[in-house]
FIGUSE-73198 format. One line per field, with one value per residue (C-alpha): x, y, z. Coordinates in nm, 4 decimals. Layout:
<atoms>
X: c(X, ...) $
Y: c(Y, ...) $
Z: c(Z, ...) $
</atoms>
This chain:
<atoms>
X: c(-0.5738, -0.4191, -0.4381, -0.2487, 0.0447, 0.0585, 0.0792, 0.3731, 0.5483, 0.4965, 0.6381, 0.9213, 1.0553, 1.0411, 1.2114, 1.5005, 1.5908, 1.9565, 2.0013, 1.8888, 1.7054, 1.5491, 1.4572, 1.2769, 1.2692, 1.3475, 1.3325, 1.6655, 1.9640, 2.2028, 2.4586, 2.1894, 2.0655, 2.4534, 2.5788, 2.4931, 2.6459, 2.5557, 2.6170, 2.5186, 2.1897, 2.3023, 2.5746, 2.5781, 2.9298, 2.9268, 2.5143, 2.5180, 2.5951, 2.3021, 2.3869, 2.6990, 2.6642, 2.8954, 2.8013, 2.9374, 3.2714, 3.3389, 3.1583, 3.1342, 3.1304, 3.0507, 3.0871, 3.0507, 3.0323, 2.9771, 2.8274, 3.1884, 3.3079, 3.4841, 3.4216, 3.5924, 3.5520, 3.5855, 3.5337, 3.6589, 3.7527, 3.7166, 4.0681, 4.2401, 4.3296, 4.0663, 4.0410, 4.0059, 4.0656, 3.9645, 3.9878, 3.7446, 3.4563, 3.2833, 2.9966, 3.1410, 3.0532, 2.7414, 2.6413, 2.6356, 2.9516, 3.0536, 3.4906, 3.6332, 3.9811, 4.1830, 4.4654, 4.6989, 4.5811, 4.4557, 4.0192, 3.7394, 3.4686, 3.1570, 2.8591, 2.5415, 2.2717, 1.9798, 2.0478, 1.8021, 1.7645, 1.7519, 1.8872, 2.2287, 2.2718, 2.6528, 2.8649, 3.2309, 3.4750, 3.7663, 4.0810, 4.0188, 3.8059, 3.5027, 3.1601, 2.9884, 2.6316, 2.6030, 2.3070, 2.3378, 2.1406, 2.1515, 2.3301, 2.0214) $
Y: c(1.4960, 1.4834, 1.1095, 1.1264, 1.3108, 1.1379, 0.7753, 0.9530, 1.0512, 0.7225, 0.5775, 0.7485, 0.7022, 0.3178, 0.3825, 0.5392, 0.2900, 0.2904, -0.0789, -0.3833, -0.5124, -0.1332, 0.0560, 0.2891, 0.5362, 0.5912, 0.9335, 0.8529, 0.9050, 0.6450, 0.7329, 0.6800, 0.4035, 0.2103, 0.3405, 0.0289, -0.2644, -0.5563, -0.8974, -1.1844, -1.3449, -1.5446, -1.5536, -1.7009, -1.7889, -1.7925, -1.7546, -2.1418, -2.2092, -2.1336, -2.4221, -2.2699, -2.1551, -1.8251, -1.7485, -2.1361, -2.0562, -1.7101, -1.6927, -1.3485, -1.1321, -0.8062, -0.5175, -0.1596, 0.1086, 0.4790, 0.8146, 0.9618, 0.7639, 0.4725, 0.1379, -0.1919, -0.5370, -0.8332, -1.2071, -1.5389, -1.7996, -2.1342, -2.3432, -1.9695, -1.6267, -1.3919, -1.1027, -0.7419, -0.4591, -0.0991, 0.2148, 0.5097, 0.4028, 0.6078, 0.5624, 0.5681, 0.8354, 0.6544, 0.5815, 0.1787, 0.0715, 0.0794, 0.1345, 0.0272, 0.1451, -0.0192, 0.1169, -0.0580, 0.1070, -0.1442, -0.0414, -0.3197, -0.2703, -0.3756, -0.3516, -0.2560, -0.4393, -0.3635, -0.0553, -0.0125, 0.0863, -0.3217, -0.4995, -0.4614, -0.6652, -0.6616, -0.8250, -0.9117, -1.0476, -1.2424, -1.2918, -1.6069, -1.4411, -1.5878, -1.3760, -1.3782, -1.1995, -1.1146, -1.0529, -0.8226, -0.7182, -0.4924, -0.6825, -0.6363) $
Z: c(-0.4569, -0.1005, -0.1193, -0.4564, -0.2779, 0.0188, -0.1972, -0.4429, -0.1037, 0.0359, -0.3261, -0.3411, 0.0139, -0.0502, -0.3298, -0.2191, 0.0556, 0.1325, 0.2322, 0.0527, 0.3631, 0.4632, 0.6505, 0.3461, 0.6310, 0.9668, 1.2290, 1.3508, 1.2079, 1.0449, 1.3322, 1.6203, 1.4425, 1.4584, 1.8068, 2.0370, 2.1988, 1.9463, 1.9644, 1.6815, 1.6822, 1.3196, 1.0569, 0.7310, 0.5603, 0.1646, 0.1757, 0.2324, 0.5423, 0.8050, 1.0596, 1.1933, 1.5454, 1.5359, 1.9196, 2.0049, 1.7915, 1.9157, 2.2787, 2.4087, 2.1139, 2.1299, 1.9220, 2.0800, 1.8513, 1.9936, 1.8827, 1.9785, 1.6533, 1.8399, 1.8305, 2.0381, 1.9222, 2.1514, 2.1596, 2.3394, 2.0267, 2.1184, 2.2170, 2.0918, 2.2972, 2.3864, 2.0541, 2.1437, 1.9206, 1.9487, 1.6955, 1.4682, 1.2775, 0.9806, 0.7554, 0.3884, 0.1363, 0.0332, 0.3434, 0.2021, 0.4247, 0.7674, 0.7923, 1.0963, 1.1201, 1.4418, 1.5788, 1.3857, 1.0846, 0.8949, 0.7978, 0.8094, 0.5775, 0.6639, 0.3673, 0.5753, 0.4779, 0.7502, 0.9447, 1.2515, 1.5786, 1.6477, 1.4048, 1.2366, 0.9033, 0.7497, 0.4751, 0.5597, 0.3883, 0.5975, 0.5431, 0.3535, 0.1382, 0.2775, 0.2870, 0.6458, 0.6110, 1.0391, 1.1477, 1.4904, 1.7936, 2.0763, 2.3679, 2.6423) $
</atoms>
């Protein structure tokens, strides 16, 4: 009968995993999980395009995001001005989406795919309405 429970529990927790890509569970919380210094190991654009080199483009990318609810992006674009921008973060009510907000105003939604403590898996849209799925990890 114990085994019984233990295999519903088990179930269930799968089950109910936030994010497409998992973690069904995880001891640390979604905030703990997010607060690093992550940089890109791979990006996709439109789901098709897997042999862009994102780290060749944009050199130096790094995206801080802290417990204190802050976050600072940065990067070096090739043959273009180094990019820096700083504001709040929040998960949204669902805890599905990641809002950056800079201090300008204007909020950056990221759709979490993988949330954990090692791997950071978004959806963004850009400004020309292309899809990047960016696949993060902690900067060592």
């Amino acid at each position: 009968m114990k085994n019984i429970i233990c295999a519903s529990v088990i179930l269930l927790l799968a089950a109910c995993s936030k994010y497409e890509d998992g973690p069904p569970l995880s001891l640390r919380s979604k905030t703990e999980r997010i607060s690093n210094n992550w940089i890109v190991s791979s990006a996709y654009r439109d789901e098709t395009d897997g042999t862009f080199d994102f780290n060749a483009q944009f050199p130096d990318y790094l995206l801080s995001i802290g417990k204190d609810k802050q976050y600072t992006l940065s990067y070096q674009p090739v043959a273009a001005p180094a990019f820096s921008e700083k504001g709040t973060w929040k998960f949204s009510d669902d805890k599905k989406h990641v809002l950056f907000t800079d201090e300008n105003g204007a909020v950056h939604d990221y759709a979490i795919l993988r949330l954990k403590e090692h791997e950071l898996w978004v959806l963004i849209t850009d400004h020309n309405a292309s899809t990047w799925e960016v696949h993060l990890v902690p900067k060592s």
